[in-house]
C-alpha positions in Angstrom: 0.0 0.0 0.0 3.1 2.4 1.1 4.7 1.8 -2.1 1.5 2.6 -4.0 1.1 5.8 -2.3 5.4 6.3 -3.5 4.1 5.4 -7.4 0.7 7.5 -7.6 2.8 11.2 -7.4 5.6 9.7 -9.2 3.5 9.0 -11.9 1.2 12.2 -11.6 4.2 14.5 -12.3 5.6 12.3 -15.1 2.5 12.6 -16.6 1.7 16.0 -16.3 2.1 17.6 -19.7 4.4 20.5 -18.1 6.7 21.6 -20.9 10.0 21.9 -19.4 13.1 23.6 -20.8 14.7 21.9 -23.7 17.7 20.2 -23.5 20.5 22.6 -24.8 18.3 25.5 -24.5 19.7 28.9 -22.9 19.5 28.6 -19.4 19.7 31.8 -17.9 17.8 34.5 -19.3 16.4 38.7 -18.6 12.7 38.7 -19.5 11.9 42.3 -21.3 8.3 43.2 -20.9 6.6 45.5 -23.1 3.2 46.6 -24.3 1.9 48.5 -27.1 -1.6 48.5 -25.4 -2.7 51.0 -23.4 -4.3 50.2 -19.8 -7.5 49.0 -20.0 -10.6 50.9 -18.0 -11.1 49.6 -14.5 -13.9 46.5 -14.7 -15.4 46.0 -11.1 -14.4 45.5 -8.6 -11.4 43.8 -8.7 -10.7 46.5 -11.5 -10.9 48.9 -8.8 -8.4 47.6 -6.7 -6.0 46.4 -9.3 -7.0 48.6 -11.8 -3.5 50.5 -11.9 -1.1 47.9 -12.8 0.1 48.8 -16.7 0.1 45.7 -19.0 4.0 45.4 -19.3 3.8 44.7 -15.8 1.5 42.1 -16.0 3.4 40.8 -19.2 7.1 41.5 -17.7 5.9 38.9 -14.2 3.7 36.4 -15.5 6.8 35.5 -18.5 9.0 35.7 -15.6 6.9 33.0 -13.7 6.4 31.1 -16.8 9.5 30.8 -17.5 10.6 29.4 -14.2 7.9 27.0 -14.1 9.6 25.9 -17.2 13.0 25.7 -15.3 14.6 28.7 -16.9 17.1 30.8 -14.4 15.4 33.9 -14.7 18.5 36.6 -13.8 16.3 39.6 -14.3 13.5 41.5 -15.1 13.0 44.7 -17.5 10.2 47.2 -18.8 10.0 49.2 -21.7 8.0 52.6 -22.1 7.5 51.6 -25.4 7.2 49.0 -28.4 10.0 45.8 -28.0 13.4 47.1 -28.1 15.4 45.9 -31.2 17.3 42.7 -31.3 20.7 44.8 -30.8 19.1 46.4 -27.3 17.7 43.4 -26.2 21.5 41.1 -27.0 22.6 44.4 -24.9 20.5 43.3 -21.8 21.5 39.7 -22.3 25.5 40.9 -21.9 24.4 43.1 -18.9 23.2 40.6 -17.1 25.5 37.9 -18.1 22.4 36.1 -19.5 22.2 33.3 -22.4 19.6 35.2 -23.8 16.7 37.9 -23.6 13.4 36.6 -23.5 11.4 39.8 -25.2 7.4 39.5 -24.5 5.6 42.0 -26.2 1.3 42.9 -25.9 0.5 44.0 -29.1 -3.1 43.5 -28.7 -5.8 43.3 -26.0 -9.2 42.6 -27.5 -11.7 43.0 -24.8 -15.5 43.7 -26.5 -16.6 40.2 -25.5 -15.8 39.9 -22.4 -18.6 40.9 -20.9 -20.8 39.0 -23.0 -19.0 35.8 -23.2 -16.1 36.3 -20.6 -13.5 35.7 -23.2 -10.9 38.4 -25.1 -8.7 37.9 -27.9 -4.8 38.5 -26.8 -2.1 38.8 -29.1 1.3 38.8 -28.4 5.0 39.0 -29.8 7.5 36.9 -28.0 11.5 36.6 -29.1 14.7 35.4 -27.5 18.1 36.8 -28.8 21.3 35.4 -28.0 24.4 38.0 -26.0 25.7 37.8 -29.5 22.5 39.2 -31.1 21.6 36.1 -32.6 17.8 35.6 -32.8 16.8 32.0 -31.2 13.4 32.2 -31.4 10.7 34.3 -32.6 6.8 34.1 -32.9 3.5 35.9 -32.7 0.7 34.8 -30.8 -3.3 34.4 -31.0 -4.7 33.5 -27.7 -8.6 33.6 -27.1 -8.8 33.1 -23.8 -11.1 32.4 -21.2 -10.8 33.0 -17.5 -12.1 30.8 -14.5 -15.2 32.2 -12.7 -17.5 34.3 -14.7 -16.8 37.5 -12.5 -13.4 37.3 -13.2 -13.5 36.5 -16.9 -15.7 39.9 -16.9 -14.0 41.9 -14.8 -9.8 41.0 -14.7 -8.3 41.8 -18.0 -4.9 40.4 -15.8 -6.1 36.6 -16.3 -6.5 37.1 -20.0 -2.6 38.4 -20.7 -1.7 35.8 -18.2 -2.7 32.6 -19.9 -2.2 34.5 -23.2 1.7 34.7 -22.0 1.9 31.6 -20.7 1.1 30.2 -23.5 3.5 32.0 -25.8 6.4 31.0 -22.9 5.3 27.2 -23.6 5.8 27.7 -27.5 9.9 29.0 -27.0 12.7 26.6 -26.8 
C-alpha cells in the first residue's frame, strides 16, 4: 500500500504535460516586458483595486513565472516605455546581465468587446529570444482567445487574459 502511495505522485508528475526547458536551451535569461496596449478601463471590482497595474507589468511577471515554471534561471526583469526594443538592445540586456539570452514578450493587442458577454478576449502577443551575441533564437507571434475561470473574473480581470495568453507564448519558446 506504502509503495503505491510512492508510485501515484511519481507517476502524476511524469504525466503531467508540463513543458520543461529543452535540453540545450539557454538557461539563464532577462525577461523584457513590453506593451503596445494602453491600460484598460477599470472593470469591477477587482478593477478597482487592481485597476493601476500597466500591461507590461503584468506581461514582464507572469513571463517571468512562466519561464521558471519551465525551469529557466530567470536573472532579471525589464520594462519598456515603449514597443519591443530591437534585437541589438535586447542582445545588450543579455550581456548586462550575463544572461544566455533575452526573452522579449511583447502585448501588441488586447481585445476585450466580448468579455462581458461571453467572458472571453482575444490577446495577441510578440515573444523573441536573442542570444548576447544578437543572434535571434526564437521568434513568434501569438493568438490567444482566452477564457478565465469564474465568470466574475473572466468579466472583470483583463490580468487573467494576458496571463494565460503569456503563458502560453512562454510554452511555444525553446
Amino acid at each position: 500500500m506504502r509503495a503505491l502511495l510512492l508510485i501515484i505522485p511519481v507517476l502524476l508528475a511524469a504525466c503531467g504535460g508540463k513543458a520543461v526547458r529543452p535540453e540545450g536551451a539557454p538557461s539563464r535569461v532577462v525577461v523584457v516586458g513590453a506593451s503596445v496596449v494602453e491600460r484598460p478601463a477599470p472593470r469591477g471590482l477587482v478593477g478597482d483595486v487592481f485597476g493601476a497595474e500597466e500591461p507590461r507589468d503584468v506581461v514582464a511577471r507572469e513571463g517571468a513565472e512562466a519561464l521558471r515554471t519551465r525551469g529557466y534561471q530567470v536573472l532579471g526583469v525589464e520594462l519598456t516605455g515603449g514597443p519591443a526594443p530591437t534585437v541589438e538592445q535586447s542582445a545588450a540586456l543579455a550581456r548586462q546581465y550575463r544572461a544566455d539570452a533575452a526573452v522579449v514578450l511583447v502585448l501588441t493587442r488586447l481585445d476585450l468587446s466580448a468579455v462581458r458577454p461571453l467572458g472571453q478576449a482575444e490577446v495577441e502577443l510578440e515573444s523573441m529570444m536573442v542570444g548576447p551575441d544578437g543572434q535571434v533564437l526564437s521568434s513568434d507571434d501569438h493568438r490567444s482567445n482566452t477564457t478565465a475561470r469564474g465568470l466574475y473574473r473572466a468579466q472583470t480581470d483583463w490580468r487573467s487574459h494576458v496571463r494565460q495568453a503569456v503563458i502560453q507564448a512562454v510554452r511555444e519558446l525553446p
